[in-house]
MARKEVO-810605 format. One record per residue (C-alpha): residue number from 1; residue in one letter; chain; y, z, x negated. Coordinates in steps of 0.2 Angstrom, whole numbers, padded with zeros to 4 digits. Layout:
MARKEVO-810605
<fipa NUM, 'a', 'A', <Y, Z, X>>;
...
This chain:
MARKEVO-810605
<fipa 1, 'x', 'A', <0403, -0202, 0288>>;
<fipa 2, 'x', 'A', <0398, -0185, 0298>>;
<fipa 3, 'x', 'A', <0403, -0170, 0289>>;
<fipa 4, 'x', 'A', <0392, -0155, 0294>>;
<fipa 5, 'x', 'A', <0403, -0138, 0291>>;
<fipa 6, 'x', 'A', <0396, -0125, 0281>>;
<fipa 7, 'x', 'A', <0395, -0113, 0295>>;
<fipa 8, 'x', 'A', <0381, -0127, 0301>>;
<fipa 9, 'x', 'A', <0373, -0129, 0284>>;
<fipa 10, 'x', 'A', <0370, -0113, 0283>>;
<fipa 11, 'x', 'A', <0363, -0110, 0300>>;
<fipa 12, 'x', 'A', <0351, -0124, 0298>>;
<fipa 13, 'x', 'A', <0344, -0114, 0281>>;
<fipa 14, 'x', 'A', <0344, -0099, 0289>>;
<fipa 15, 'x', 'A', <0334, -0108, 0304>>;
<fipa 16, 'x', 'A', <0324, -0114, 0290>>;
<fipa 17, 'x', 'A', <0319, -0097, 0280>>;
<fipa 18, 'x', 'A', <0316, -0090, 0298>>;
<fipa 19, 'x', 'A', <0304, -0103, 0303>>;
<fipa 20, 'x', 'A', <0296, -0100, 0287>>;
<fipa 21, 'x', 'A', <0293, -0082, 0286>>;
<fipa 22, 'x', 'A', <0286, -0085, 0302>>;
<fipa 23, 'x', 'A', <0274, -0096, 0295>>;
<fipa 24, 'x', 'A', <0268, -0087, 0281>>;
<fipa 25, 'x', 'A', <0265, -0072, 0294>>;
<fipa 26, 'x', 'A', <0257, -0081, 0306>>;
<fipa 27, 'x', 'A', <0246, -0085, 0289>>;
<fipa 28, 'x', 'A', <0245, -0068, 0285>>;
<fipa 29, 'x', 'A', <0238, -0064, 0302>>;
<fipa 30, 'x', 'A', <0223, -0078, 0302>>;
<fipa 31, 'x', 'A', <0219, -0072, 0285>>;
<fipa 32, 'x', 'A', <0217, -0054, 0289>>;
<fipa 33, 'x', 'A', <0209, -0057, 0303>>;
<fipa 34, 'x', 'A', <0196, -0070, 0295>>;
<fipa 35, 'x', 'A', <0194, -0056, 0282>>;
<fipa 36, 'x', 'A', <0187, -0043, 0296>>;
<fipa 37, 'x', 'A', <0175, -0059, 0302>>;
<fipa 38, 'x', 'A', <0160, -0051, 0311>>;
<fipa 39, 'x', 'A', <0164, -0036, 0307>>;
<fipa 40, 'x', 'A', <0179, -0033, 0316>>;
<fipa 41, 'x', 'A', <0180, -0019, 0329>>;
<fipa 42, 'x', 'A', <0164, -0013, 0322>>;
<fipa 43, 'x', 'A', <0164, 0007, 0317>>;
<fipa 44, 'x', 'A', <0161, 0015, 0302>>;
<fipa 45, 'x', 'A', <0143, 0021, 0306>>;
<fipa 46, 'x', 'A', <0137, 0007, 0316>>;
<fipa 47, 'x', 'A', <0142, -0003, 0300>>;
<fipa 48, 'x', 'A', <0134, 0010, 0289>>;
<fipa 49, 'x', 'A', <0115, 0008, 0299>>;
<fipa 50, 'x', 'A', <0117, -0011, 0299>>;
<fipa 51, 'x', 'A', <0119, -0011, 0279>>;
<fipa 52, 'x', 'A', <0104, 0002, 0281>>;
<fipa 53, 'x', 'A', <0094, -0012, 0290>>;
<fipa 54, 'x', 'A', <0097, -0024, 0277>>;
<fipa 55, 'x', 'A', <0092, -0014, 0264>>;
<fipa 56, 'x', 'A', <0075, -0009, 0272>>;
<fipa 57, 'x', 'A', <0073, -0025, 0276>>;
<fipa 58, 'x', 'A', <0077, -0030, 0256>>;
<fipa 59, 'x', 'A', <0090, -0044, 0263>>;
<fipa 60, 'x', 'A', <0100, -0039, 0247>>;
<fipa 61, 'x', 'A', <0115, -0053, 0251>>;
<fipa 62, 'x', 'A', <0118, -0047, 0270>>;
<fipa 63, 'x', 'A', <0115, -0027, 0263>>;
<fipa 64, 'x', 'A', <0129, -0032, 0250>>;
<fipa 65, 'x', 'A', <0142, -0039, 0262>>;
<fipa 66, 'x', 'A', <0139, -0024, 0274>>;
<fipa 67, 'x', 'A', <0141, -0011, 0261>>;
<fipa 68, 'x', 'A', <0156, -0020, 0252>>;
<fipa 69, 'x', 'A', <0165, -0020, 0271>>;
<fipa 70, 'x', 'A', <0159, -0002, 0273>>;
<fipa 71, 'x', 'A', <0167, 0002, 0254>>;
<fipa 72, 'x', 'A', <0183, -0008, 0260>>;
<fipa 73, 'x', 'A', <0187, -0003, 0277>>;
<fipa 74, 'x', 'A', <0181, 0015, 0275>>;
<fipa 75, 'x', 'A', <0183, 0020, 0257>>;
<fipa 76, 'x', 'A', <0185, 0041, 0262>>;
<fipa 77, 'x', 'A', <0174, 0038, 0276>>;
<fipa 78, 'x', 'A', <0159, 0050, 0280>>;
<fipa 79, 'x', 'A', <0146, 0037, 0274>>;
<fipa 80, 'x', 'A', <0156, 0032, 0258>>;
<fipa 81, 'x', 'A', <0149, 0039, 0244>>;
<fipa 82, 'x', 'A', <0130, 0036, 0248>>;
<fipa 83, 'x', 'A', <0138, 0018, 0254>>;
<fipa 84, 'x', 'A', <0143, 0016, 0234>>;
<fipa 85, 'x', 'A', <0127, 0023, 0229>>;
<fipa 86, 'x', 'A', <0115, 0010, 0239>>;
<fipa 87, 'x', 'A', <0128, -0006, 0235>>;
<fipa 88, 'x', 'A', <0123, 0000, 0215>>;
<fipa 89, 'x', 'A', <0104, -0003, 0220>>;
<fipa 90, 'x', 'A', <0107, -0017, 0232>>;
<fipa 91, 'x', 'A', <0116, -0026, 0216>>;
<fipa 92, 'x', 'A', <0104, -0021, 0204>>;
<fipa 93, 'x', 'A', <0090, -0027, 0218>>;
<fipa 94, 'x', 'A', <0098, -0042, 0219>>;
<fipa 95, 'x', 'A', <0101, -0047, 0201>>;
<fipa 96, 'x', 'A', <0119, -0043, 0200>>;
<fipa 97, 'x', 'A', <0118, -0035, 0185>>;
<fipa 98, 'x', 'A', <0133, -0034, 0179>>;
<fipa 99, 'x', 'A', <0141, -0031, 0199>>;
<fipa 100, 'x', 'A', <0128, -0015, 0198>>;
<fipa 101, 'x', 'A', <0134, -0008, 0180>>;
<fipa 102, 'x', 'A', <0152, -0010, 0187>>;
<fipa 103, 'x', 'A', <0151, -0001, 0201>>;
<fipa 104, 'x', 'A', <0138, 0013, 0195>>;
<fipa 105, 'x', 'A', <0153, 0016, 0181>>;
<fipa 106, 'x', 'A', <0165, 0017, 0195>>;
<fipa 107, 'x', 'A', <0154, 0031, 0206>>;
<fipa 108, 'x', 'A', <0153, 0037, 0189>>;
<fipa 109, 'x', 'A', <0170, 0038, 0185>>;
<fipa 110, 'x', 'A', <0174, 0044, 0205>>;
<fipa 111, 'x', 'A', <0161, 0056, 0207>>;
<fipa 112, 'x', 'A', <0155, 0064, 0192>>;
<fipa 113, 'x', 'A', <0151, 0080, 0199>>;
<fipa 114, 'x', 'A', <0139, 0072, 0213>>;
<fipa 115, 'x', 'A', <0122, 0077, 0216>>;
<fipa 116, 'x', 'A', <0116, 0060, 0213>>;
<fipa 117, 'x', 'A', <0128, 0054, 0199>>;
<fipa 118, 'x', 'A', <0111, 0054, 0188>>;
<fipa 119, 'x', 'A', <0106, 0042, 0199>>;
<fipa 120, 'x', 'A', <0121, 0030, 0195>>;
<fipa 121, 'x', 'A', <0118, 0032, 0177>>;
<fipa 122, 'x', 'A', <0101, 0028, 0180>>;
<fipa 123, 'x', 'A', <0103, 0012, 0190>>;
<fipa 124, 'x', 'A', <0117, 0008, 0174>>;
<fipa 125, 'x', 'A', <0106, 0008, 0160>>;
<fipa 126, 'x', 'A', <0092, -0002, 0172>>;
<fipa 127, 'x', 'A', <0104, -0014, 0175>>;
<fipa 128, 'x', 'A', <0110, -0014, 0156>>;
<fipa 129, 'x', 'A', <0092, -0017, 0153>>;
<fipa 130, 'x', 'A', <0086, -0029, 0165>>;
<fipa 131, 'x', 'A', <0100, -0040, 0157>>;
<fipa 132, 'x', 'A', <0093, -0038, 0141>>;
<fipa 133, 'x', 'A', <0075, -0043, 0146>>;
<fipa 134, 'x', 'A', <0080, -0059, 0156>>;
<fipa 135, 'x', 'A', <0069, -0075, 0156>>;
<fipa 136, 'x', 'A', <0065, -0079, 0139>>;
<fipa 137, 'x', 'A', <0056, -0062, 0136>>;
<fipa 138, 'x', 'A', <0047, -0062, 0151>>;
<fipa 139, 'x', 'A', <0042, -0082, 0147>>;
<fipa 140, 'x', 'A', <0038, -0076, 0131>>;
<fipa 141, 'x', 'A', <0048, -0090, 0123>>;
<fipa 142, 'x', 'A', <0056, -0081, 0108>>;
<fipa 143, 'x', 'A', <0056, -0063, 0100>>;
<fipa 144, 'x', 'A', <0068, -0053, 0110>>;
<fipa 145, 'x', 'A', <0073, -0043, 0095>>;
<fipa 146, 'x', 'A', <0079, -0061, 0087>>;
<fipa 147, 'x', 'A', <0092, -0062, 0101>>;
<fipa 148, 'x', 'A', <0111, -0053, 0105>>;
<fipa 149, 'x', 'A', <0106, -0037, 0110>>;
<fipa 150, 'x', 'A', <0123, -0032, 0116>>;
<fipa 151, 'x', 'A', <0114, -0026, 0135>>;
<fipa 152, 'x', 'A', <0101, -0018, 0127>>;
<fipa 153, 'x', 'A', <0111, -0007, 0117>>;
<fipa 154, 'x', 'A', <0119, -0004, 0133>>;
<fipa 155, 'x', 'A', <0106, 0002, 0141>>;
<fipa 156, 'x', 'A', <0100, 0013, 0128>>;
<fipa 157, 'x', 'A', <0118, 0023, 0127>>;
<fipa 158, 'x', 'A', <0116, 0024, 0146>>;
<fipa 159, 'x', 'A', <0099, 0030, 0145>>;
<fipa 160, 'x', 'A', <0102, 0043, 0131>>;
<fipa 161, 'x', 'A', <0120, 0048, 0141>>;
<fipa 162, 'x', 'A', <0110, 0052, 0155>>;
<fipa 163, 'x', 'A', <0097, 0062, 0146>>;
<fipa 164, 'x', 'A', <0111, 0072, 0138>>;
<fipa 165, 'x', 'A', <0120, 0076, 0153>>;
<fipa 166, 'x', 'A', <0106, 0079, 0166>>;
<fipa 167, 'x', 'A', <0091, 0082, 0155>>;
<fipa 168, 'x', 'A', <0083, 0089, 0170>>;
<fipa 169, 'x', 'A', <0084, 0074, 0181>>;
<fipa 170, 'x', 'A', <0070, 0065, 0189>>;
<fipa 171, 'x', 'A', <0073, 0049, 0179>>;
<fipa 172, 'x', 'A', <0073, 0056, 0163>>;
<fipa 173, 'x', 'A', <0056, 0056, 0159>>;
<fipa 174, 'x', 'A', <0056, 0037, 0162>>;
<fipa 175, 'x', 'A', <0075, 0035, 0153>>;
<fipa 176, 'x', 'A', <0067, 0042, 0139>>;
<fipa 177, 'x', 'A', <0050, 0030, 0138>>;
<fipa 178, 'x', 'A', <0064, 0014, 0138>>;
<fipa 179, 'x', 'A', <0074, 0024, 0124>>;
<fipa 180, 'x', 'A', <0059, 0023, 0112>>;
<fipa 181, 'x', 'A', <0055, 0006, 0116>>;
<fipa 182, 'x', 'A', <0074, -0001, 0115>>;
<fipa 183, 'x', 'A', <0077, 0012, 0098>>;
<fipa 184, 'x', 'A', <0063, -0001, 0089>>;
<fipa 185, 'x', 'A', <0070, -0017, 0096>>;
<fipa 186, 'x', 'A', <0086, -0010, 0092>>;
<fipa 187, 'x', 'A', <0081, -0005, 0072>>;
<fipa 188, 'x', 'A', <0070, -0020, 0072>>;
<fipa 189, 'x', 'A', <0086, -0034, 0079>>;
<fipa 190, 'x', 'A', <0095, -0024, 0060>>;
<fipa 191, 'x', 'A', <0081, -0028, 0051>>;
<fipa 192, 'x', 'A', <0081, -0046, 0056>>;
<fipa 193, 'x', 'A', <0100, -0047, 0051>>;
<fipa 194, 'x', 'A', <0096, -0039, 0034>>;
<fipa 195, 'x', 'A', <0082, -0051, 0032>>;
<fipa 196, 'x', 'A', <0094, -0064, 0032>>;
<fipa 197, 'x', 'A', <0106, -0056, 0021>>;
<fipa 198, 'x', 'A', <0093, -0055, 0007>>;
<fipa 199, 'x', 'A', <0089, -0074, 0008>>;
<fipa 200, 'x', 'A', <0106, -0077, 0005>>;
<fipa 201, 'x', 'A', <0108, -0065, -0008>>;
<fipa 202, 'x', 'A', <0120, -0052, 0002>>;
<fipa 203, 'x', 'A', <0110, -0039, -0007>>;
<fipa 204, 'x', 'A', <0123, -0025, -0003>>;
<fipa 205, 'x', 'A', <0124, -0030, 0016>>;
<fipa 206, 'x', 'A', <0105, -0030, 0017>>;
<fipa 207, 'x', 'A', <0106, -0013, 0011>>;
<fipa 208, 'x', 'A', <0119, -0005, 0023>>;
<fipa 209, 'x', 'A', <0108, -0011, 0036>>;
<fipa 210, 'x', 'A', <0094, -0002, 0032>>;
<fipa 211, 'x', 'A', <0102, 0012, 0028>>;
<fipa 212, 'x', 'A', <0110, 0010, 0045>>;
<fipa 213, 'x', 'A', <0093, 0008, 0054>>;
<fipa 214, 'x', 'A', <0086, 0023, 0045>>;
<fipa 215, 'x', 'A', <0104, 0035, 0048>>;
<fipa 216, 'x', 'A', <0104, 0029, 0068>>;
<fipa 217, 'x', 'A', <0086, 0027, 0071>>;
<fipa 218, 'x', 'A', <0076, 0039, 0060>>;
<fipa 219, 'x', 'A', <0062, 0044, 0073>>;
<fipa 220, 'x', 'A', <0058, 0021, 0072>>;
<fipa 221, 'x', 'A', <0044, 0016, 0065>>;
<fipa 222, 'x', 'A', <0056, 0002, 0058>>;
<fipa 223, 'x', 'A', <0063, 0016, 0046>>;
<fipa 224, 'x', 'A', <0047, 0009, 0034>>;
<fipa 225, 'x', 'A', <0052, -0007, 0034>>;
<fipa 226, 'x', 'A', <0073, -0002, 0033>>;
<fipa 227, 'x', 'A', <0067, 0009, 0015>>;
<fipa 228, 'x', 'A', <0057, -0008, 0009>>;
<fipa 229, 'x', 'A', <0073, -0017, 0014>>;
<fipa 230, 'x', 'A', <0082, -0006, 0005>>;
<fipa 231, 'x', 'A', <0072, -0007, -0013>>;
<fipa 232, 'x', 'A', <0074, -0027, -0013>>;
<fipa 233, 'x', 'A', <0093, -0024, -0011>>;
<fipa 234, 'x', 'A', <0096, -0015, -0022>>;
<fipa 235, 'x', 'A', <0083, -0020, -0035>>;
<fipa 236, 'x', 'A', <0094, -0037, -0030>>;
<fipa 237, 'x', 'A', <0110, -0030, -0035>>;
<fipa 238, 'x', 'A', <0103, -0023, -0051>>;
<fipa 239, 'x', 'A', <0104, -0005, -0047>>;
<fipa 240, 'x', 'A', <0087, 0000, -0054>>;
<fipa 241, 'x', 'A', <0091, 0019, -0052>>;
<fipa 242, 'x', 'A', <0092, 0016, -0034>>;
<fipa 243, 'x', 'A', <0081, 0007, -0030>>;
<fipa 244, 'x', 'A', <0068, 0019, -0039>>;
<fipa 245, 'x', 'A', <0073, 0032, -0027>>;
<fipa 246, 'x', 'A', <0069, 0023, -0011>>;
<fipa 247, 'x', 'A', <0055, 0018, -0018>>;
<fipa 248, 'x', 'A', <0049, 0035, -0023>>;
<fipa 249, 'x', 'A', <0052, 0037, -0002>>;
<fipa 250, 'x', 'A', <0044, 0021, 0003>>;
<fipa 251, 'x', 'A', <0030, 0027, -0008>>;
<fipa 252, 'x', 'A', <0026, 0046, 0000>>;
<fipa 253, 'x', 'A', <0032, 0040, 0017>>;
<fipa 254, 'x', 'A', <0023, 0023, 0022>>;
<fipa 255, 'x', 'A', <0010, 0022, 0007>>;
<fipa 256, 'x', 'A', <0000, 0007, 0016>>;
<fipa 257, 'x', 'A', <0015, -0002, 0017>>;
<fipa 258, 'x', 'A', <0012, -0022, 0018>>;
<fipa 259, 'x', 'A', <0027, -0023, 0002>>;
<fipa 260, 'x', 'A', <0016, -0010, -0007>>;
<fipa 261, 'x', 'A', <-0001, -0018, -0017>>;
<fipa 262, 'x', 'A', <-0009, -0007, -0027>>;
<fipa 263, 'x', 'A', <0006, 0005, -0027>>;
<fipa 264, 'x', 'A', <0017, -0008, -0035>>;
<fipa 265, 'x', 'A', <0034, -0014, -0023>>;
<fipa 266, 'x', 'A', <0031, -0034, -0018>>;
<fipa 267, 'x', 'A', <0048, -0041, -0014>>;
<fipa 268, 'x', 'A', <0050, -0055, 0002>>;
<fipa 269, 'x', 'A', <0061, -0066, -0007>>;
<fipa 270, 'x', 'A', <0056, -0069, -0026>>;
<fipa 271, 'x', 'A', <0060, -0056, -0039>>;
<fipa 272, 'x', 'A', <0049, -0044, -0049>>;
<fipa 273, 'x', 'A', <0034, -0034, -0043>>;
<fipa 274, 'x', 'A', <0040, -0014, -0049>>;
């Protein structure tokens, strides 16, 4: 039997690791350069005006990929920050919602002093609310207040945190018009909730909900049907002396209420008229 000294055995591992670590160079090498692709050797502004093209053109996908080399390769470059900015529209143009919220909270987060950081906020809460709307509202299938709603109530605290920080912006006036329509689909998605509640006999959950729709959303025109909410509950739980009280309101604040007849309360689920 041939005997192979250790001196030889460890030179054949050695000769082994080495032809290894070549290896996995050599792979490192292909894979870096596959990563550059067609865009290797190409200068930062050169990459800049073909990601412009794209975008003028509205090929979002190529925009996308030119911009995301450009954010890569040249992150403190001269064209880096209105780079970040058009990749945010060039997601949010392309349906990437979620891509577009991430990186307008990344700008955000980088640049909060920029001239254009209104702009980020902006193209957030459209995003936030573009992925709220999706499909079944515009097909008209479904009520979209019967729905999760978690986009939409990220939209509107994008829309209200930009209002708050640059009240003066150019996109405010038009934040504000999709607050007031997302603050009733908002009020109105509790009141669905509570509804439930009260078919099932949660009296007191039923009431924390309206009272949450009328503390959060006051300005709502839901706040009438959050009071009436209200009275069944607590009628339900047997706290006449409460429910009296919203009553009384209900009764000054929304006296054509549809749970109102001839001044009397009418409940939705069985019970008494008071």
């Amino acid at each position: 039997m041939r005997v192979f000294s250790t001196a030889s055995r460890f030179g054949a591992v050695a000769l082994s690791l080495a032809l290894l670590a070549g290896c996995a160079s050599s792979n490192n090498n292909d894979a870096e350069q596959e990563d550059q692709g067609e865009f290797a050797g190409v200068q930062e502004r050169e990459l800049y005006e073909l990601a412009r093209t794209a975008l003028e053109d509205n090929r979002y996908p190529i925009a996308i990929e030119r911009l995301e080399a450009l954010d890569t390769r040249y992150p403190f470059g001269a064209h880096a920050e209105q780079a970040q900015l058009e990749l945010i529209y060039a997601y949010y143009e392309n349906g990437d919602w979620e891509e577009a919220r991430a990186a307008a909270s990344r700008f955000i987060r980088l640049q909060p002093d920029h001239p254009q950081a209104d702009y980020a906020y902006y193209l957030r809460g459209l995003s936030a609310w573009q992925a709220g709307r999706f499909s079944l509202e515009r097909l008209r299938l479904i009520d979209i207040s019967k729905r999760d709603l978690g986009a939409s109530r990220d939209a509107y605290n994008d829309f209200r945190e930009l209002i708050q920080r640059f009240p003066q912006s150019e996109y405010a006036p038009d934040a504000q018009q999709r607050i007031v329509y997302l603050r009733e689909l908002l009020a109105q998605h509790e009141l669905h909730v509570a509804d439930y509640y009260l078919r099932r006999g949660a009296y007191l959950a039923a009431v924390e909900r309206g009272r949450w729709v009328i503390e959060n959303f006051p300005e709502a025109n839901a706040t009438r049907d959050a009071l009436a909410t209200m009275v069944e509950g607590y009628q339900g739980l047997g706290m006449d002396d409460r429910a009296g009280e919203v009553l009384a309101v209900l009764r000054e604040n929304a006296p054509n209420h549809e749970q109102l007849r001839g001044g009397r309360f009418v409940p939705k689920h069985g019970g008494s008229e008071r």
